[in-house]
C-alpha positions in Angstrom: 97.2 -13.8 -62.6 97.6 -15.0 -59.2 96.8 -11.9 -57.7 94.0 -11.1 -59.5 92.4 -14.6 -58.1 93.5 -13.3 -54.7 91.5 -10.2 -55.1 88.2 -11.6 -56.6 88.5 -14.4 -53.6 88.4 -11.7 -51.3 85.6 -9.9 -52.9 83.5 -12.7 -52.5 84.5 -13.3 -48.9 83.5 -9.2 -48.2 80.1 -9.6 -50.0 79.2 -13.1 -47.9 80.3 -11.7 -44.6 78.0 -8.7 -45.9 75.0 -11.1 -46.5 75.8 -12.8 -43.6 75.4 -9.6 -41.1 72.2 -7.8 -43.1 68.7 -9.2 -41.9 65.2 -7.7 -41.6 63.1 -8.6 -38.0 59.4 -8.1 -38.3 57.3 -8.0 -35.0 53.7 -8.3 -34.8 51.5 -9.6 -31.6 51.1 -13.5 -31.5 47.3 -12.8 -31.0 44.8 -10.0 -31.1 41.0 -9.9 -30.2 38.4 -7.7 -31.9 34.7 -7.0 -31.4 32.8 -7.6 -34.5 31.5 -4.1 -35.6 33.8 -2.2 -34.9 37.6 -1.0 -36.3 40.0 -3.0 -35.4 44.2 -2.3 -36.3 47.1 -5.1 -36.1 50.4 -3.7 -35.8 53.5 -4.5 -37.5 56.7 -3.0 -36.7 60.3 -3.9 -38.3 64.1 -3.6 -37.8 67.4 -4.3 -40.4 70.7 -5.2 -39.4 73.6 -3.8 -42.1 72.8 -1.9 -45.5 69.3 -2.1 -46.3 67.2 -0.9 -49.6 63.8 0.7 -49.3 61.1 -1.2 -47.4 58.2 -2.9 -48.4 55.5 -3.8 -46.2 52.9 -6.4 -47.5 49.8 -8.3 -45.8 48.4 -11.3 -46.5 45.5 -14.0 -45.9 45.0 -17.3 -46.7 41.6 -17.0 -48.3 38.7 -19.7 -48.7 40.4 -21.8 -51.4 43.3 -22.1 -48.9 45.7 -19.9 -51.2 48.0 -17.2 -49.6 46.9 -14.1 -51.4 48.0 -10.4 -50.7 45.2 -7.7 -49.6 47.5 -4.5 -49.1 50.8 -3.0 -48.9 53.1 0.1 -48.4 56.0 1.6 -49.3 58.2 4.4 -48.0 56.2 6.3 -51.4 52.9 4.7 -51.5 50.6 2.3 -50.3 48.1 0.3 -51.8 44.6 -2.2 -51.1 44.8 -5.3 -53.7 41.2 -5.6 -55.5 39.0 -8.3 -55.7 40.0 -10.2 -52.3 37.1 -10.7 -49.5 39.1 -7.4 -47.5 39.4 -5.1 -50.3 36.6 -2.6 -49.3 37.4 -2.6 -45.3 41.0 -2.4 -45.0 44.0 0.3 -45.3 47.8 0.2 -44.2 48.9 3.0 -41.8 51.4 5.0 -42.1 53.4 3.0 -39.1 52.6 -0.3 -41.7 49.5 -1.3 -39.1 47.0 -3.1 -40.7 43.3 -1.5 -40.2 39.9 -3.2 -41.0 36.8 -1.2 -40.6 34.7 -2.6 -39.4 35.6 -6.3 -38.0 33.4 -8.9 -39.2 33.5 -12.4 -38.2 35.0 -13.7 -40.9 38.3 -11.7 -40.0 38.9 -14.2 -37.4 42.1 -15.8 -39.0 45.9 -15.5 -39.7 47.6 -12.5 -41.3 51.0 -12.4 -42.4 52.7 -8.8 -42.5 55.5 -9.7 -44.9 58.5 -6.8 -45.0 61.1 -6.6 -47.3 64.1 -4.2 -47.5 66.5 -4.9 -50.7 69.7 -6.8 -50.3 69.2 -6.9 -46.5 66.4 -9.8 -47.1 63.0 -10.3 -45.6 61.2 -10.8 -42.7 57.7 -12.0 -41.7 55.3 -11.4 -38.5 52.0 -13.7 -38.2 49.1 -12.5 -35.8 46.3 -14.9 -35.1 42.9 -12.6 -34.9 39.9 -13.9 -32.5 36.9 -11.7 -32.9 33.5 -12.3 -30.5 30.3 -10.7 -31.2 27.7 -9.9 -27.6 24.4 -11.5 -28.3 21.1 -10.3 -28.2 19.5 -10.1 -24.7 17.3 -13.3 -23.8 14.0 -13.6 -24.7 12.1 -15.6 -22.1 9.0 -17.8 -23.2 6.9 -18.7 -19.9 5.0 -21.5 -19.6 1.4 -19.7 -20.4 -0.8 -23.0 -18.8 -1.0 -24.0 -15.1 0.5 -26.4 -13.1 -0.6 -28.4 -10.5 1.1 -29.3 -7.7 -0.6 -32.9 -8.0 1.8 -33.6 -11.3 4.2 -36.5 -10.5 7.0 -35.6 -12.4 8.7 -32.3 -13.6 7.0 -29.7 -15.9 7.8 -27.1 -18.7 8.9 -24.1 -16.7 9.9 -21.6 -19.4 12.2 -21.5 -22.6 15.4 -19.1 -22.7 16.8 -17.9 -25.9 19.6 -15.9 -27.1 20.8 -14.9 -30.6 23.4 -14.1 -32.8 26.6 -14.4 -30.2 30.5 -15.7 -30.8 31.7 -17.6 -29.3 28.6 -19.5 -28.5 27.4 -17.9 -25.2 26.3 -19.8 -22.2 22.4 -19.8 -20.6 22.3 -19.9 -16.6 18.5 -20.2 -14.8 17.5 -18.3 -12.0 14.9 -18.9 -9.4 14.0 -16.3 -6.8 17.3 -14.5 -8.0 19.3 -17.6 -7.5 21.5 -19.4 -9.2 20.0 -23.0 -10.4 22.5 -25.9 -11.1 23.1 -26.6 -14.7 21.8 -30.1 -14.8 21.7 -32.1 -18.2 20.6 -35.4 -17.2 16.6 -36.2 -17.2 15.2 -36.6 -13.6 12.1 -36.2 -11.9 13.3 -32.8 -9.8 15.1 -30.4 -12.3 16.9 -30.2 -15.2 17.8 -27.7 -18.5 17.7 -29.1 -22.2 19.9 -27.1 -24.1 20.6 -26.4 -28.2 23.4 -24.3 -29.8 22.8 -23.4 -33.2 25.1 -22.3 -35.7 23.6 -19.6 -38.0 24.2 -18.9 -42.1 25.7 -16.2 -40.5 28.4 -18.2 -38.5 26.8 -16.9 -35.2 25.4 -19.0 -32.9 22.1 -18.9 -31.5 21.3 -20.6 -27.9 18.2 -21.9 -26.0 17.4 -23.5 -23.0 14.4 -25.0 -21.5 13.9 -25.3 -17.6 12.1 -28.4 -16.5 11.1 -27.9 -12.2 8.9 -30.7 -10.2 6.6 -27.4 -8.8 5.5 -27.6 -5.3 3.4 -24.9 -3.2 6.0 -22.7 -2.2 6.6 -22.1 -5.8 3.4 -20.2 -6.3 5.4 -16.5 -5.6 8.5 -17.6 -6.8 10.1 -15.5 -9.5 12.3 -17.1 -12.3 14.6 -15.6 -15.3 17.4 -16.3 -17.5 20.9 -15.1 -17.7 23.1 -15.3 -21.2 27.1 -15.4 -20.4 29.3 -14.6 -23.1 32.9 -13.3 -23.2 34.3 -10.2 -25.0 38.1 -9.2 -25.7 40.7 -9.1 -23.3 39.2 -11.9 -21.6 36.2 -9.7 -20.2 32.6 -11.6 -19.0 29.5 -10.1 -19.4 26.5 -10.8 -19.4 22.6 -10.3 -19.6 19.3 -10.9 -18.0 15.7 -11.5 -19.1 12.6 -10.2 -17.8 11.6 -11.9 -14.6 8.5 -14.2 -15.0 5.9 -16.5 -12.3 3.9 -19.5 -12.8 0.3 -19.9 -12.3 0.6 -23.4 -9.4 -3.0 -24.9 -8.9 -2.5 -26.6 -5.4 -5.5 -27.7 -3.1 -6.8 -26.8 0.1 -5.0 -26.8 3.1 -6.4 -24.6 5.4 -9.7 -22.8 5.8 -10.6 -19.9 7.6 -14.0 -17.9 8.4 -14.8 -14.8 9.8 -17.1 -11.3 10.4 -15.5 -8.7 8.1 -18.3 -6.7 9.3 -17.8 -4.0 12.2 -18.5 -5.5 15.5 -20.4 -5.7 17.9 -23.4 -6.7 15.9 -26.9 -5.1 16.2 -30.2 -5.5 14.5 -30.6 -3.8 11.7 -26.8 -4.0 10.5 -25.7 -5.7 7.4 -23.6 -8.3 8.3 -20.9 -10.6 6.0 -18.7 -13.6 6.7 -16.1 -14.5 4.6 -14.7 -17.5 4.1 -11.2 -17.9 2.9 -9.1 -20.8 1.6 -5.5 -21.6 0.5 -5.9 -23.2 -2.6 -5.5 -22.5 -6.2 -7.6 -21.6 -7.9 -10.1 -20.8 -5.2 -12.5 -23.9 -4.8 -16.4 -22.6 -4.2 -18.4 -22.4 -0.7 -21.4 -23.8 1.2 -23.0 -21.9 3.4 -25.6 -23.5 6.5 -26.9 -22.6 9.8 -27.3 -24.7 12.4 -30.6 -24.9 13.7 -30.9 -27.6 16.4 -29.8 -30.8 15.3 -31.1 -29.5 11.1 -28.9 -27.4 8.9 -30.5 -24.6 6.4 -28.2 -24.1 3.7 -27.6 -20.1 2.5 -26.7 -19.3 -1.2 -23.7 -17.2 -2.0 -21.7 -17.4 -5.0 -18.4 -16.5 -3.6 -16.4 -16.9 -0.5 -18.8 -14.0 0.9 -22.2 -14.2 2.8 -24.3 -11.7 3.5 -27.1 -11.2 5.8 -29.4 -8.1 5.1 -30.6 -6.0 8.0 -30.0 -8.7 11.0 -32.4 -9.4 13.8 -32.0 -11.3 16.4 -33.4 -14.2 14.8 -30.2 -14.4 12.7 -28.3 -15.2 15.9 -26.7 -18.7 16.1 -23.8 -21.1 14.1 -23.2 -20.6 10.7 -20.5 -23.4 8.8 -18.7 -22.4 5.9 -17.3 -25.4 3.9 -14.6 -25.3 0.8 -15.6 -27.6 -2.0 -12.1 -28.7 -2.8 -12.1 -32.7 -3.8 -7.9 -32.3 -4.4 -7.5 -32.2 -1.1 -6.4 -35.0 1.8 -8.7 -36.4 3.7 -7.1 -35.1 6.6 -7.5 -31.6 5.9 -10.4 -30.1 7.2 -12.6 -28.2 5.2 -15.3 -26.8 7.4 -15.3 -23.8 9.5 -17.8 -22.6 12.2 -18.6 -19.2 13.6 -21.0 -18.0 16.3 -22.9 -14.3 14.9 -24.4 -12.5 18.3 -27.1 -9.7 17.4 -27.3 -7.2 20.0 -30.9 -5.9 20.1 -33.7 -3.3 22.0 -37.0 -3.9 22.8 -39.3 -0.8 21.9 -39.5 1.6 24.5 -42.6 2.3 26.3 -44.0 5.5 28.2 -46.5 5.4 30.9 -48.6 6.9 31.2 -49.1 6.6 27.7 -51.1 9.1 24.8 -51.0 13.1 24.6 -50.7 14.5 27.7 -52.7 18.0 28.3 -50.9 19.5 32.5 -52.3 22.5 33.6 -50.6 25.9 33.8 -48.1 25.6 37.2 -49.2 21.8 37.7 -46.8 19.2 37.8 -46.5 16.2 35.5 -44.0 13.2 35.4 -43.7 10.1 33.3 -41.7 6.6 32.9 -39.9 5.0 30.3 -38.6 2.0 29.9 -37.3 -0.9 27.5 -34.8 -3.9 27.8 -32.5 -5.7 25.4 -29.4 -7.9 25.3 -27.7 -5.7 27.1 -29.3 -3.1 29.7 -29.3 -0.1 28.1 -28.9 3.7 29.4 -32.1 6.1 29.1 -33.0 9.7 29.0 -35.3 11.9 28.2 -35.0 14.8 25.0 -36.5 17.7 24.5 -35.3 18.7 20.8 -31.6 18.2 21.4 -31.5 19.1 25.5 -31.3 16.3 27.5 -33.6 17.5 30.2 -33.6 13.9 32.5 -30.3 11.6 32.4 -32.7 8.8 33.4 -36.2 6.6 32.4 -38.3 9.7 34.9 -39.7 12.5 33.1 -40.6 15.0 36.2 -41.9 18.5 35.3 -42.9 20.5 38.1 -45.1 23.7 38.1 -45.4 23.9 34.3 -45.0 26.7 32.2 -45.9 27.2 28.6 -42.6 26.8 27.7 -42.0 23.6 28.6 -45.2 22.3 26.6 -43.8 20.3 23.0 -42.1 16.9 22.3 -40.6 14.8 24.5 -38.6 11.7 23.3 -37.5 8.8 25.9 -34.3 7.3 24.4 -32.2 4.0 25.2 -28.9 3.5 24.2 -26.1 1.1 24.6 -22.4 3.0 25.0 -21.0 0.1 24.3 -22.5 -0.7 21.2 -22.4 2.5 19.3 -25.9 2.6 17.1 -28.0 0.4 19.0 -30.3 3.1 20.1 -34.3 3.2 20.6 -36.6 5.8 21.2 -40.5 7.1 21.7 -41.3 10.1 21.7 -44.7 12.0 23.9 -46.6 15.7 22.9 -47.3 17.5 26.7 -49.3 20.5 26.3 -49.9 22.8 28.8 -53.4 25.0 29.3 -54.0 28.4 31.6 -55.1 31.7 31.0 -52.6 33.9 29.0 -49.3 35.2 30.9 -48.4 38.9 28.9 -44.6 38.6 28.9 -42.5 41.2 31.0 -40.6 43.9 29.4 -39.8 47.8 28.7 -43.1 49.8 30.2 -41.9 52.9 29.8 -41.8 54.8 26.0 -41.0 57.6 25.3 -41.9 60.5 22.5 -40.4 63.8 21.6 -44.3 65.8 22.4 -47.6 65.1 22.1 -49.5 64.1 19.3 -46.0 61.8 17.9 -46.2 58.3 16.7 -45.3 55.8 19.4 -44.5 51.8 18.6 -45.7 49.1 21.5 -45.4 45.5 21.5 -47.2 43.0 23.8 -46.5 39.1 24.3 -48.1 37.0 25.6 -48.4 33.2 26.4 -51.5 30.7 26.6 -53.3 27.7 25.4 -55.3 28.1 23.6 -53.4 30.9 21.7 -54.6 34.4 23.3 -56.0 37.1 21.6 -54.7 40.3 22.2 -56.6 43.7 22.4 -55.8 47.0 23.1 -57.3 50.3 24.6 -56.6 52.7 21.9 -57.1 52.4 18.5 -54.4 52.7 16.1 -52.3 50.4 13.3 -52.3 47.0 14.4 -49.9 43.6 13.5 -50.2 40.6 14.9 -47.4 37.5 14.8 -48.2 34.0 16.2 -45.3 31.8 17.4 -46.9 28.9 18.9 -48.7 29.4 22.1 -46.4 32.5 21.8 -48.9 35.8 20.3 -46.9 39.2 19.6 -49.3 42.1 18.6 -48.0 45.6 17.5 -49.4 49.1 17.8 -48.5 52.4 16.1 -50.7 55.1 17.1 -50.1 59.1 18.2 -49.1 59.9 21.7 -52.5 62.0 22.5 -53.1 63.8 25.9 -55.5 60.7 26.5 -52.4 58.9 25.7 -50.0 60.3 27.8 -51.9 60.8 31.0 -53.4 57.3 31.5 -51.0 55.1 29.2 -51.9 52.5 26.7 -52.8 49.0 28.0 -52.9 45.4 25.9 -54.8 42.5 27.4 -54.4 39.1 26.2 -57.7 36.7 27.0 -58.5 33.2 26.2 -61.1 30.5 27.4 -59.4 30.4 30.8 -58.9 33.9 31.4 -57.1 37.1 31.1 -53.9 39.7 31.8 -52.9 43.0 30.7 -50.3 45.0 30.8 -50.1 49.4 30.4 -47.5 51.1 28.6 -46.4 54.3 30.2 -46.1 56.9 27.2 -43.8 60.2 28.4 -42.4 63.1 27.1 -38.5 63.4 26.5 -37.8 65.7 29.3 -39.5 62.8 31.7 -38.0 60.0 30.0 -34.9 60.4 32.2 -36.7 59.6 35.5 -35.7 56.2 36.7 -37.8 53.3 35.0 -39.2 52.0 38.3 -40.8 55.4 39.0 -43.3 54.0 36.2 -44.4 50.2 36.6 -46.4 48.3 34.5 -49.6 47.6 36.1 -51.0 43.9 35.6 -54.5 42.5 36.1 -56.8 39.5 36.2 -59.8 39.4 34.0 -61.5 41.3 37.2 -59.3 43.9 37.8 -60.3 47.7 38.9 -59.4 51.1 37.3 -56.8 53.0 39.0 -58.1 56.5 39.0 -55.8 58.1 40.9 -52.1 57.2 39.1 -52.8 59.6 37.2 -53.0 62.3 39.5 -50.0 61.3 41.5 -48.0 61.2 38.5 -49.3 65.3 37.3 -48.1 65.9 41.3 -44.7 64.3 40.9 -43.5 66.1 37.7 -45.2 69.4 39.3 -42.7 69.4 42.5 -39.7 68.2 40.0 -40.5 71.4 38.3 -40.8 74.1 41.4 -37.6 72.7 42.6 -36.1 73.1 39.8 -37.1 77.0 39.8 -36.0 77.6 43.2 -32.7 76.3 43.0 -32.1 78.4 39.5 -33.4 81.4 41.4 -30.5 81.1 44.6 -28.1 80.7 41.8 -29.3 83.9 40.7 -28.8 85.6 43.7 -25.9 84.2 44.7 -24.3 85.3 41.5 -25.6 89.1 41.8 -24.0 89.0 45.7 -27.6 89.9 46.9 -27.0 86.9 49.3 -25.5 87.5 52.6 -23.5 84.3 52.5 -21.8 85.5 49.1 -20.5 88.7 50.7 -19.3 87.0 53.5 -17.3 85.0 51.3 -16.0 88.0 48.9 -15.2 89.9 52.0 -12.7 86.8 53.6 -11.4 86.4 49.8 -10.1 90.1 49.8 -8.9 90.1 53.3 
């Protein structure tokens, strides 16, 4: 009996000592943060001390009515998602007893308990707080759509800044000119920010700001924006920026300018404008006088430009622009002068003056002149040769050539377009002049056609006749007549020549064309002159003649020295032997 007490005393000693030295230690992280949207896992690992029994792993929530309720579980066999909790269609238990909900949402931000127990050894329990955040939308800016004047004694609306749908609540930072602008809160009369966090249905929160700025001048370029600062997991800071935004400022007047914007220097005829040109917003309108004496004569423009149309030197003188801006101090002065010079030319004159008609090798000079605001340079044009670099026109011994238009111009270098002209006809009279040229034609035999052309100059035109009759065309140039003849190269033809002779109302010349046969074409050219006369001149009997004699001793020549060479050839001469005979010796 005794020692059957012993032995059920020690039993019960083995199995508290047993009790005593089996445990189960469950580990999960103290916190975790998840992005809203995406998966998210929560590990939970385990260890037993002593004999252990199979494991179970079970999660759980405290749900909305504030009762702890399981959503999953696993065992070593199976694992399992409870129904009907607010989890059941986003969660699943890994196979290392992790905890993963696809995807976070922000209701998951909470305590879960991942519960493990392991048969005699016990149970254990890990808790892991979960903080989720959620980036919000980028910032919509809302400008301030009206002006504002500088005039305004305290601050004005400068734009709204809102974000939406962040968690935490994110944070709204202004910007001016890409920097930073002091959060201020309290009301003043230089800057401040009113802000509002709202709390959605959603449990998001949605953030605004709006930027109150006492606006001055310099402001009128500046640029402004908002910047949303939130925080994502792992402690990381982001953020995002709006689009960048101005302000239409109205401020008055504070300086006035006026000026040509046309190209200097002036000159009648130009189209001249002045522009005048304030600082103010918006820009304030313009008077425009000139200053005539001690009276004014106001100009009409409905703009900051004036315009005068082709200037003369009447428009000359002190024009005052003034800005119509009653915002303005006192002080500030809102009239501007400007002094307009037009450069001008008086018209040139030529003297003698009218058509002048010169004789035929007489001479013949004439003056220009003109003045202006500034002295100007002349010359004298004939088409575009400059043929005097100064106001004298001297032609001496005149030719028919140099009859036509003459043109006197002034210019100033200086002043590029100011330029003047007149402009004179100068004929020149005499009898005809029959222009030089080839005398000499020649045909392949008689009775051949032969071409001949004769020029000639005069004024009046000439008329032009010839000695021979044959096809005739005539070309007029001017003062300048050409007449061509086509006729056959008869004996008549070829032993006296063929003459033209041009004739008006102060006289005549004439000129003969030599017509030769091939084999006396060779003979130099000034063997055979041209033979020019006055309206009296004589017949020249005798050329003829001379010329039969010529080609007569060209051609007995020619016979003898063919006829040595004959003889010389056979050896007949004795100067040939003589020569054989010291060859062969």
């Amino acid at each position: 009996m005794a020692w059957t007490l012993r032995l059920g005393l020690t039993l019960t000693i083995l199995a508290a000592l047993q009790g005593a030295f089996a445990a189960v230690l469950v580990s999960v992280p103290s916190t975790q943060e998840a992005e809203v949207g995406k998966p998210f896992s929560i590990p939970c690992t385990f260890t037993t001390n002593g004999q252990a029994g199979e494991a179970l792993v079970e999660w759980f929530i405290v749900d909305r009515s504030n009762e702890r309720i399981r959503i999953a579980y696993r065992n070593e066999k199976q694992a399992g998602v409870d129904k009907n909790t607010e989890m059941s269609e986003r969660i699943s238990v890994d196979k290392d007893s992790s905890l993963v909900i696809s995807p976070v949402e922000l209701t998951d931000e909470r305590t879960f308990y991942c519960q493990v127990t392991a048969g005699i050894a016990g149970s254990g329990e890990g808790i892991s707080n979960l903080r989720v955040f959620n980036a919000p939308e980028a910032p919509e800016v809302t400008p301030q759509t009206q002006s504002i004047s500088v005039t305004e004694d305290t601050v004005s609306e400068v734009g709204t800044c809102t974000s939406k749908n962040g968690y935490p609540a994110p944070k709204i930072i202004w910007f001016k000119d890409s920097n930073m602008l002091e959060e201020v809160t309290e009301r003043n009369d230089v800057m401040y920010m009113a802000s509002r966090v709202v709390k959605e249905a959603s449990g998001m929160y949605s953030v605004s700001s709006i930027l109150y700025l006492k606006i001055n001048k310099k402001d009128k370029d500046s640029q402004y924006h908002c910047q949303v600062q939130y925080t994502m997991p792992n402690g990381k800071s982001e953020i995002k920026n709006s689009e960048k935004f101005k302000l239409t400022v109205h401020y008055y007047t504070e300086v006035v300018t006026f000026d040509v914007v046309s190209p200097l220097p002036i000159k009648e005829g130009d189209d001249v404008t002045m522009r005048c040109v304030s600082d103010g917003n918006p820009t304030p309108e313009f008077d425009f006088l000139k200053l005539e004496g001690e009276n004014t004569v106001e100009k009409e423009s409905n703009s900051g430009n004036f315009t005068l149309r082709s200037v003369s030197r009447a428009d000359s003188g002190t024009y005052v622009c003034e800005a119509l801006d009653f915002d303005s101090p006192e002080e500030v002065n809102l009239k501007k002068q400007l002094e307009i010079f037009v450069n001008y030319l008086d018209p040139v004159t030529i003297k003698p003056a009218g058509h002048h008609s010169v004789q035929y090798g007489k001479d013949l000079t004439l003056n220009c002149n003109t003045s202006g605001s500034v002295e100007p340079m002349l010359m004298w044009k004939k088409g575009k040769q400059v043929v005097s670099h100064s106001g004298t026109l001297a032609l001496k011994d005149v030719s028919f050539a140099l009859a036509g238009k003459y043109k006197c111009v002034a210019s100033v270098q200086s002043i590029p377009g100011l330029m003047k002209e007149a402009s004179v006809n100068v004929s020149v009279y005499g009898k005809p002049i029959v222009l030089s040229g080839d005398t000499s034609v020649s045909v392949s035999k008689e009775g051949s056609m032969v071409s001949l052309s004769c020029s000639a100059e005069g004024h009046p035109a000439p008329q032009i006749s010839w000695n021979h009759t044959g096809e005739q065309s005539l070309r007029i140039d001017g003062h300048r007549v050409t007449s061509h003849m086509k006729l056959a190269a008869t004996k008549e033809v070829l032993k006296n020549g063929v003459t033209c002779e041009a004739r008006n109302e102060y006289g005549a010349s004439s000129r003969t064309f030599m017509v030769v046969p091939d084999d006396e074409s060779t003979k130099p050219k000034d063997e055979v002159g041209p033979i020019f006369t006055t309206a009296d001149r004589q017949e020249q009997g005798g050329s003829s003649t001379a010329v039969i004699a010529v080609v007569v001793c060209v051609l007995l020549l020619l016979i003898l020295v063919g006829f040595l060479y004959f003889l010389q050839k056979k050896g007949k001469l004795p100067c040939g032997r003589k020569e054989k005979k010291v060859i062969a010796e």
